[in-house]
VEXTORMAR-245326 format. One line per 4 residues: number of its first residue (from 0); their letters; for each residue x, y, z of N, C-alpha, C. Coordinates in steps of 0.2 Angstrom, whole numbers. Example, Ala and Ser with C-alpha at 12.3 -4.5 7.8 and 13.67 -1.06 7.14 Angstrom:
BEGIN
0) AS) 66/-28/39/62/-22/39/66/-16/39 ~ 64/-11/35/68/-5/36/64/0/39
END
This chain:
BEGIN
0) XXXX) 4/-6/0/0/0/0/4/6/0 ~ 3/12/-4/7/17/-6/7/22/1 ~ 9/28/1/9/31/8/2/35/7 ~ -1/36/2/-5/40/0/-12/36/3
4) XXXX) -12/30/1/-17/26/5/-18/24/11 ~ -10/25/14/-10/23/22/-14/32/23 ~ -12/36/21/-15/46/24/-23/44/22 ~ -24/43/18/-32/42/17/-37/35/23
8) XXXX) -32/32/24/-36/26/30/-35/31/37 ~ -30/32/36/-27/36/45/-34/41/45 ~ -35/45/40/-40/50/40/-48/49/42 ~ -48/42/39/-54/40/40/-55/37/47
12) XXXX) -50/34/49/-48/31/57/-50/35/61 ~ -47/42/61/-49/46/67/-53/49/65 ~ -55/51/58/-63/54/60/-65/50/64 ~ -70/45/62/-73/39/67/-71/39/75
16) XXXX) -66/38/74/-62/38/83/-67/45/87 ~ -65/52/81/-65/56/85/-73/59/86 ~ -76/57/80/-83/58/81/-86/55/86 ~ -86/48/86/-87/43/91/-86/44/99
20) XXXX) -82/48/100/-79/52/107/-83/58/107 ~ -86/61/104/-89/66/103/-96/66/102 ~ -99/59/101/-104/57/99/-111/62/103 ~ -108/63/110/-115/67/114/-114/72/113
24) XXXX) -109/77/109/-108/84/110/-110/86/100 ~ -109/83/97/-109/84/88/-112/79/86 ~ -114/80/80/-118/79/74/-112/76/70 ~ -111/67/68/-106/65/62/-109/68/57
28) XXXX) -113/69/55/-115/72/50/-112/80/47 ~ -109/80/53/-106/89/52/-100/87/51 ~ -98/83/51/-91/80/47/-89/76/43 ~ -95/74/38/-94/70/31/-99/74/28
32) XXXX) -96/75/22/-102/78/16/-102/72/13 ~ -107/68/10/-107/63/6/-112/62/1 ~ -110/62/-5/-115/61/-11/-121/66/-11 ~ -119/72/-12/-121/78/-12/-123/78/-20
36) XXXX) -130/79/-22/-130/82/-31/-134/87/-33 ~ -131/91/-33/-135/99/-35/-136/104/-29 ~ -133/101/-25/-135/105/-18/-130/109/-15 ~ -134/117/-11/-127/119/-8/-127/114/1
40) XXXX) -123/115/4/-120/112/10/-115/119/12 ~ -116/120/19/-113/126/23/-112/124/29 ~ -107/125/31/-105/124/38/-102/131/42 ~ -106/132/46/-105/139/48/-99/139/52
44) XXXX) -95/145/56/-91/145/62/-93/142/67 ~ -89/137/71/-92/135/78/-93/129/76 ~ -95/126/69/-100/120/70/-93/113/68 ~ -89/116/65/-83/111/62/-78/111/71
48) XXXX) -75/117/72/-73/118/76/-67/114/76 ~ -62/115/73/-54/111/72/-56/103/72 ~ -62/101/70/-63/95/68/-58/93/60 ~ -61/86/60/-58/86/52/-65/83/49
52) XXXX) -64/85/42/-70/85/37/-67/80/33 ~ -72/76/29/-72/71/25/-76/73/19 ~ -75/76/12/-80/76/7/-80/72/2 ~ -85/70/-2/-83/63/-5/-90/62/-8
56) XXXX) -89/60/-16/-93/58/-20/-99/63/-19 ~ -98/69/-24/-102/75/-23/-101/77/-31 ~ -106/79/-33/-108/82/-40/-111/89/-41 ~ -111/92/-45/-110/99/-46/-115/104/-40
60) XXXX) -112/104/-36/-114/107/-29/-108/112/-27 ~ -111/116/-24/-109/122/-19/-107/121/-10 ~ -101/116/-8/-100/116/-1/-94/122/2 ~ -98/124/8/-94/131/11/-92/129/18
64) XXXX) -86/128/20/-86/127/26/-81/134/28 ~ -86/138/34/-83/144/37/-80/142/41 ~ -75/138/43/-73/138/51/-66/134/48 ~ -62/134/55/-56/132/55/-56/123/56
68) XXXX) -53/119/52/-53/113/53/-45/110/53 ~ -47/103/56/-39/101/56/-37/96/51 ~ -40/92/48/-38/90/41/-43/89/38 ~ -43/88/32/-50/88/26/-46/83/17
72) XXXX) -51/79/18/-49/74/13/-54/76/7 ~ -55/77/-1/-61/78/-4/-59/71/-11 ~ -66/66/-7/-63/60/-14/-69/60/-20 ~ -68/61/-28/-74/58/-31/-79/63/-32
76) XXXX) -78/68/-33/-80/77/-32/-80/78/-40 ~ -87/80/-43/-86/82/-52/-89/88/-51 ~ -87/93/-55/-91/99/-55/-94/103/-49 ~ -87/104/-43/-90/106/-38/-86/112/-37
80) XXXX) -91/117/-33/-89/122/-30/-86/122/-22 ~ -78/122/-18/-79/123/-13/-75/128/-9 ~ -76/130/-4/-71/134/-1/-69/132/5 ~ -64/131/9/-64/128/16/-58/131/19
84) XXXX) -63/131/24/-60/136/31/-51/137/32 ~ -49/139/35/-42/137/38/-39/130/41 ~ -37/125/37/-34/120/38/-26/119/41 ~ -27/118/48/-21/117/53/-16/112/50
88) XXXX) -18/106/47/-13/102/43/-14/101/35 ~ -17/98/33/-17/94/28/-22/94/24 ~ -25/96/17/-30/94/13/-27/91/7 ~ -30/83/5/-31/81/0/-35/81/-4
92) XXXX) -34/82/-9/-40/78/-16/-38/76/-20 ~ -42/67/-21/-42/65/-26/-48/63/-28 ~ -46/59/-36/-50/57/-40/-56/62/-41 ~ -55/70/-42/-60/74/-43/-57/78/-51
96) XXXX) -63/78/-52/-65/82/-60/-65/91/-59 ~ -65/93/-64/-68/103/-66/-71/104/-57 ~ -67/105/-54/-69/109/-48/-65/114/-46 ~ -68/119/-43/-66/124/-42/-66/126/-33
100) XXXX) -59/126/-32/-57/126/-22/-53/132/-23 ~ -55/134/-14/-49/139/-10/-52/137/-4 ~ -45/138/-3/-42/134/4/-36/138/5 ~ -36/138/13/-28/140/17/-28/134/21
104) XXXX) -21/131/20/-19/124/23/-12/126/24 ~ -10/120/29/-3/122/29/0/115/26 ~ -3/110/23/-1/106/16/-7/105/11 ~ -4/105/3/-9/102/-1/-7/98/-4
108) XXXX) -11/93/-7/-9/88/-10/-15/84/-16 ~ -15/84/-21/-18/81/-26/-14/74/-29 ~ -23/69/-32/-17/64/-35/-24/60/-38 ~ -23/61/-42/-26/58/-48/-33/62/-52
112) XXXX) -35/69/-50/-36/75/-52/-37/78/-59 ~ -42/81/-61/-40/85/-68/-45/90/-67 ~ -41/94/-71/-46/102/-70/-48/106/-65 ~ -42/105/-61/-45/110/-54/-42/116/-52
116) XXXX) -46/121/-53/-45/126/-52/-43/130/-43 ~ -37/132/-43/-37/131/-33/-36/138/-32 ~ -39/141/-25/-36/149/-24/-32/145/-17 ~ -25/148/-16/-22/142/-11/-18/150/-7
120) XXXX) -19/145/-1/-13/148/3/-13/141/7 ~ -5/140/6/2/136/9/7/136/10 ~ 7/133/18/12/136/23/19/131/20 ~ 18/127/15/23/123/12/23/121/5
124) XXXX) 26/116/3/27/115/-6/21/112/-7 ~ 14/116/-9/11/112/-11/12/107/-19 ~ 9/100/-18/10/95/-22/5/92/-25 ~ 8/91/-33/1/88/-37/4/81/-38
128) XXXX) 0/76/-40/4/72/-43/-3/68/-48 ~ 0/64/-53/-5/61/-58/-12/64/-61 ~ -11/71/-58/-16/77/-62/-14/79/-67 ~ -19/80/-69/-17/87/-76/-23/93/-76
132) XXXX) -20/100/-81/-24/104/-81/-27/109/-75 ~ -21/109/-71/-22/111/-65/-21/119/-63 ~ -24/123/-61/-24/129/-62/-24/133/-54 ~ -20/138/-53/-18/140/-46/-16/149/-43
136) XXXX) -20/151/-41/-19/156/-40/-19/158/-30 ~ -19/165/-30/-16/167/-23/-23/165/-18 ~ -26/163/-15/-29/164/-11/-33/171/-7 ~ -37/173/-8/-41/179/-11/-48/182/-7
140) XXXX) -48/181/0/-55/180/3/-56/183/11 ~ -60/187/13/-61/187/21/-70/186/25 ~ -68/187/29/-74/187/31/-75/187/40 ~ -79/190/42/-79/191/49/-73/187/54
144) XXXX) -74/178/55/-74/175/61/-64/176/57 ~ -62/175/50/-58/172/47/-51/174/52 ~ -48/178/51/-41/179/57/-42/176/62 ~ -48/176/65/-47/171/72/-44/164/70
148) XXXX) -49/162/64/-45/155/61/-41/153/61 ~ -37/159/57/-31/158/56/-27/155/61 ~ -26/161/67/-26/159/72/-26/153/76 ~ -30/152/76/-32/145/79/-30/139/73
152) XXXX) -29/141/66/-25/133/65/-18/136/65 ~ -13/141/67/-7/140/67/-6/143/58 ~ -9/146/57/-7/146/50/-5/155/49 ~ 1/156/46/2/164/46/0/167/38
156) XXXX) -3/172/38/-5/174/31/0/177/26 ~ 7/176/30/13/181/26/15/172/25 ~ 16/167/24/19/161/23/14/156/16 ~ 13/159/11/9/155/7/15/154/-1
160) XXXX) 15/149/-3/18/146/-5/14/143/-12 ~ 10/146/-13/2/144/-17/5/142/-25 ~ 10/148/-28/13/147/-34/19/141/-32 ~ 22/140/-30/30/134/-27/27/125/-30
164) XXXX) 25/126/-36/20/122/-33/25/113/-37 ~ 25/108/-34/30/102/-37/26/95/-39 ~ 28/95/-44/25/91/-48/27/83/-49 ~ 24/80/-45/28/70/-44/27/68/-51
168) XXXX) 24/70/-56/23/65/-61/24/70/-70 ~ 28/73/-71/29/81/-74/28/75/-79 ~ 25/79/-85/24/77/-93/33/79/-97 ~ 38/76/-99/41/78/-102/41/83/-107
172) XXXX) 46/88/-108/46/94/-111/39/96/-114 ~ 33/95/-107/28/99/-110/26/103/-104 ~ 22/107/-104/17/112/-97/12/111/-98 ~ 10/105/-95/1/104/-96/-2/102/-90
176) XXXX) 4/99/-84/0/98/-79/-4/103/-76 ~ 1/111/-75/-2/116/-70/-1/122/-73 ~ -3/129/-72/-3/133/-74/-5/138/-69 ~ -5/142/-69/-7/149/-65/-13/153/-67
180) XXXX) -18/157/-61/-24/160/-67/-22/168/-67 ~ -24/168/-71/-22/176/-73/-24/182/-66 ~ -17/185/-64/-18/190/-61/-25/196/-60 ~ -30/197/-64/-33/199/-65/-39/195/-62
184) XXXX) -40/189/-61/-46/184/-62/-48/185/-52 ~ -52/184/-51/-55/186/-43/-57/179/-41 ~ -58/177/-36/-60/169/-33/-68/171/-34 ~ -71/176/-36/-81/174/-34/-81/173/-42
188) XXXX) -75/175/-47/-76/173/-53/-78/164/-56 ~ -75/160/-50/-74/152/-49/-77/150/-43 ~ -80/153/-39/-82/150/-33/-88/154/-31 ~ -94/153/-34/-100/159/-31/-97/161/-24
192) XXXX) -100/167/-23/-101/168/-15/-108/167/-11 ~ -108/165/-7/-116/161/-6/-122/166/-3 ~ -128/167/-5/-130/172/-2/-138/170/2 ~ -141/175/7/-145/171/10/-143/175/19
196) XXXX) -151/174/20/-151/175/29/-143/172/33 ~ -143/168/32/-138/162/39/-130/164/35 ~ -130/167/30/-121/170/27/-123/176/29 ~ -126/184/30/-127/190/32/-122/193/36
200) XXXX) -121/186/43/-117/190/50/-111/188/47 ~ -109/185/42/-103/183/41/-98/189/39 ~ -101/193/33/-99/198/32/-93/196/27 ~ -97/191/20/-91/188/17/-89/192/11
204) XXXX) -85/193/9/-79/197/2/-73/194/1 ~ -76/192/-8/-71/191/-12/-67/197/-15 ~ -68/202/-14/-63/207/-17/-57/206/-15 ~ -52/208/-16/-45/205/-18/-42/211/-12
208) XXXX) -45/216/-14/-41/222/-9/-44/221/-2 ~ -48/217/-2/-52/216/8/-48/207/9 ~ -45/203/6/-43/199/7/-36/199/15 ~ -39/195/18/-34/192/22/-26/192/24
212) XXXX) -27/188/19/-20/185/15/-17/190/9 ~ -13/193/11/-9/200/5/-8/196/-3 ~ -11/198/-7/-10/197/-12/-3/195/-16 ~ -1/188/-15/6/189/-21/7/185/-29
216) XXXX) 12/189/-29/11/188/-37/14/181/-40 ~ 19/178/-31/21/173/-36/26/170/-40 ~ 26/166/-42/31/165/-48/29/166/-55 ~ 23/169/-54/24/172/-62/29/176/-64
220) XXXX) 29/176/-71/36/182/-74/34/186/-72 ~ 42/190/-68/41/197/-64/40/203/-69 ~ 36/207/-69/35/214/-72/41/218/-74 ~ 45/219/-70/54/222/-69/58/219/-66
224) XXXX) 63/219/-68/72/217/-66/74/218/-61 ~ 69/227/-55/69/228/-48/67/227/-44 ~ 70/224/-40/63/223/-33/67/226/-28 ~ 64/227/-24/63/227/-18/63/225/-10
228) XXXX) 69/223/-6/65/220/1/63/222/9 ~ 59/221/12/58/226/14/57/219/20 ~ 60/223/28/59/218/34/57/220/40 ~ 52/218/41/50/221/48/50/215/54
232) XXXX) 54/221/60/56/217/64/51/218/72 ~ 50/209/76/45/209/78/47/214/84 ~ 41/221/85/38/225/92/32/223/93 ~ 28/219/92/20/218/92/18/220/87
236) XXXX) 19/226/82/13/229/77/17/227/72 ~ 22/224/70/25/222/65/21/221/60 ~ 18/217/62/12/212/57/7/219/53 ~ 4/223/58/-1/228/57/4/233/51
240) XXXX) 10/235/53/14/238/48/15/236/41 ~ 15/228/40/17/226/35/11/226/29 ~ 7/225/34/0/225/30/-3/233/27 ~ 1/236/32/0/242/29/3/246/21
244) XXXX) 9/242/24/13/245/20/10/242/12 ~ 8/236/11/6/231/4/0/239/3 ~ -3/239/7/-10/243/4/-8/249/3 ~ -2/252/6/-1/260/4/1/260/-2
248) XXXX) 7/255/-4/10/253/-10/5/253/-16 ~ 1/247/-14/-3/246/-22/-9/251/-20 ~ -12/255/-17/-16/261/-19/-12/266/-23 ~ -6/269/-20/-1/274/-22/2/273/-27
252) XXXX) 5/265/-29/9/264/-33/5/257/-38 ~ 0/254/-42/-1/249/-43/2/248/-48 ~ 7/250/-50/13/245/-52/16/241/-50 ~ 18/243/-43/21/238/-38/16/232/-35
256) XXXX) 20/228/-37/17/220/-36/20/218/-30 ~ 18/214/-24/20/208/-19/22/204/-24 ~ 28/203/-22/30/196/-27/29/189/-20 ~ 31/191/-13/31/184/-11/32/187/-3
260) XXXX) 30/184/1/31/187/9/32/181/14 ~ 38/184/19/39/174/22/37/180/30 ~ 36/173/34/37/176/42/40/171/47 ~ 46/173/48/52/169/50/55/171/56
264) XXXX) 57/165/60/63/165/65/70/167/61 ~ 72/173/67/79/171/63/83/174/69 ~ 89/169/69/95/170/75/101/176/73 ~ 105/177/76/112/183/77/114/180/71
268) XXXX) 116/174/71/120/172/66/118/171/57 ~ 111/172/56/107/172/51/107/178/49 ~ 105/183/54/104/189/51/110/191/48 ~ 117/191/53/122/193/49/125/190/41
272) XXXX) 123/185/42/123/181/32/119/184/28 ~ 111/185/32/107/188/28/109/194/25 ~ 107/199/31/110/206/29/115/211/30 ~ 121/207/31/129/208/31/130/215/36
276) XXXX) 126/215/40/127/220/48/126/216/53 ~ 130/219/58/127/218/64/121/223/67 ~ 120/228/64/113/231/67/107/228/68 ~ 105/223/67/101/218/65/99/213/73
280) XXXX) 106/214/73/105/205/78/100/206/86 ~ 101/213/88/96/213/93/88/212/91 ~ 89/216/87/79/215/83/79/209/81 ~ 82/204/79/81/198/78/76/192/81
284) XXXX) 79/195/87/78/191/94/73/191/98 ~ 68/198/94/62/198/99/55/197/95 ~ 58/191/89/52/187/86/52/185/79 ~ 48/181/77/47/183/72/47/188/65
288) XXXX) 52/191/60/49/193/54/48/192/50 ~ 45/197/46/40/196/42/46/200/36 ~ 47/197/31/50/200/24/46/199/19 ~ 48/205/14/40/205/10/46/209/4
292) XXXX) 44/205/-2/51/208/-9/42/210/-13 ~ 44/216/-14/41/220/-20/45/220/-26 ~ 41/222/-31/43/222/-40/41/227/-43 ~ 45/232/-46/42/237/-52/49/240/-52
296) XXXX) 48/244/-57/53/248/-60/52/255/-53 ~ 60/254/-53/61/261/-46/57/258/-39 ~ 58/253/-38/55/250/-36/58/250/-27 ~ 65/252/-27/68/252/-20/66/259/-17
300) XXXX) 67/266/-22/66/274/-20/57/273/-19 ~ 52/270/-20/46/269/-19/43/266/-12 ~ 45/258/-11/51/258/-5/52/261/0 ~ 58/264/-2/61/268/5/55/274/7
304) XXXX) 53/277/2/48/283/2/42/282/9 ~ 40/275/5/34/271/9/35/270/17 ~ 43/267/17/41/266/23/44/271/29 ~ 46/276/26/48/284/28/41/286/32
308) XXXX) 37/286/27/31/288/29/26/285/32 ~ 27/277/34/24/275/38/27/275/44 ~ 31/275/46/37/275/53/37/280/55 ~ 34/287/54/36/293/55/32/294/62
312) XXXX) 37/296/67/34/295/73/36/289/79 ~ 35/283/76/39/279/79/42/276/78 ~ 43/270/84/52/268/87/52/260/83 ~ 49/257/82/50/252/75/56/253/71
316) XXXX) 56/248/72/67/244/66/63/242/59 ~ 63/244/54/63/242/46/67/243/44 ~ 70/236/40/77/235/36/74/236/30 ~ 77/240/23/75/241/17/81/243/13
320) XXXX) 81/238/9/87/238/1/90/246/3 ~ 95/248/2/95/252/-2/97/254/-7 ~ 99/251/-13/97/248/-20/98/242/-23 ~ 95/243/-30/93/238/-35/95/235/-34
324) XXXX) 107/235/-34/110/232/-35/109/226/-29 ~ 110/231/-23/110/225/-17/103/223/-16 ~ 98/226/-18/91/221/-15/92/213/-22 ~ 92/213/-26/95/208/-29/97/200/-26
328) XXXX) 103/204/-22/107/198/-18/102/198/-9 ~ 101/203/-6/96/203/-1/90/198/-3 ~ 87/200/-9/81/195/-7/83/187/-10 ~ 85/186/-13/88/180/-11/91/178/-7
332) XXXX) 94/182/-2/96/178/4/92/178/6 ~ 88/182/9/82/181/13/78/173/9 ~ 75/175/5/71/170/6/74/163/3 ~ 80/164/0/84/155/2/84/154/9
336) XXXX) 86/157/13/85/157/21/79/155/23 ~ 75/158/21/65/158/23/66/149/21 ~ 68/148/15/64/142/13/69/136/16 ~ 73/138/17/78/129/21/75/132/29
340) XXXX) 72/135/31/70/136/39/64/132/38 ~ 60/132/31/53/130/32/53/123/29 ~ 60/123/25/59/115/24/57/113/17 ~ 57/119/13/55/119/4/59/120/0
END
């Protein structure tokens, strides 16, 4: 038995186990969707509750699960519509046709799949294997309870990995497994938004600018030859600054693209590889940061300008390029370091 069959029994093992220990407080029913056709199905916040979900042999149907979950299987799925909550570990699908998903997981995996269309945030190398026609863009969505989710599965919204994507079964000198959806394209375009009394308090939006999860652009072809890095070092509002900074940028400047955002430990001895000072090493230490490489022509004086003007006033540390030449070698070092810390 392959390791993919031992993940799919384990999953259904401790569904079982763990509904069955739960059997006087939850509905099993809240935790398998099964042979669903034509129907929507919704699972509001509170009612998953970091359980794990099972979906499975459903047909051109609409399933929404709002809430944080701990792992989620989907087998045998044609023509569906899904979106699911914050996933603390793991979501697979297989053997599904033309559907259309977004999901935050911290791993993905496909394997025997065609035509699925995914809005992903991944906290690792998401993987396809024995699929074709697969199509993948940023993960794109918020809604009232969502950051709590986040929260609660352990999932950071600057660590998605959605583009990184590694193919077990590549087609020889062809590109027809996977592909990227166009920067342009929005997740309500592929995933209705569900509408109706019991979604209202949710408060849900697919606009791209109210999303969550900051917009990156990826490994698609970069727009310019300049980027930019920019690192904020943890005082508690780190996180609120960086997010700022994405939105002052692409208001001001919407040339300037997020190409890719990590949020990482990093020790004395890392930063100074990183970025070749010692000024660094105490702000290192009091947590996690967050580094964010922007793209566009003039790209680092846009930059610098930005974050002038959001610091003004306070005692926050931002590390920023000071040119083309050296942001170049800085962001690569940065995120060759992001990615052997996280394991990709």
């Amino acid at each position: 038995m392959d390791n993919s069959c031992c993940f799919f029994l384990r999953t259904c093992k401790n569904l079982h186990a763990c509904t069955q220990d739960k059997r006087d407080k939850s509905n099993v029913e809240n935790f398998i969707i099964d042979g669903k056709k034509g129907e929507t199905v919704s699972r509001l916040p509170g009612t998953v509750n970091g359980e794990q979900i099972v979906i499975q042999n459903c047909q051109d149907s609409n399933i929404y699960i709002f809430d944080h979950i701990a792992t989620v299987s989907v087998d045998d799925c044609i023509n569906c519509n899904i979106f699911l909550g914050p996933i603390k570990s793991s979501v697979f699908i297989r053997d599904c046709k033309q559907c259309r998903v977004a999901v935050a997981c911290q791993q993905f995996r496909t394997r025997d799949c065609f035509q699925v269309d995914t809005f992903l945030l991944c906290g690792t190398q998401p993987i396809i294997e024995s699929s074709s026609r697969m199509k993948f863009a940023c993960f794109s969505f918020n809604y009232k309870e969502l950051e709590q989710q986040f929260k609660s599965s352990g999932l950071s919204i600057f660590n998605n990995n959605w583009s990184n994507i590694h193919d077990f079964t590549p087609v020889p000198e062809e590109d027809v497994n996977f592909s990227y959806i166009p920067p342009e394209s929005t997740l309500s375009d592929f995933v209705p938004v569900p509408e109706g009394a019991e979604f209202e308090s949710l408060q849900l939006s697919p606009d791209p600018n109210a999303s969550l999860v900051p917009q990156t652009w990826g490994r698609r072809r970069k727009l310019s030859d300049e980027s930019c890095l920019v690192v904020f070092f943890n005082d508690g509002s780190s996180a609120e600054r960086a997010i700022r900074l994405i939105h002052s940028l692409k208001a001001k400047n919407p040339q300037c693209v997020l190409v890719q955002s990590k949020e990482i430990l990093m020790e004395p001895d890392d930063s100074r590889r990183v970025f070749e000072s010692e000024s660094y090493i105490t702000a290192v230490q009091g947590g996690p940061v967050i580094g964010l490489e922007f793209n566009c022509d003039g790209c680092v004086s846009l930059c610098q300008a930005a974050v002038v003007e959001l610091m003004a006033g306070t005692t926050g540390l931002v590390f920023v390029s000071q040119s083309a030449e050296a942001a170049e070698k800085q962001v690569e070092a940065f995120y060759n370091f992001a990615d052997m810390q996280m394991g990709i």
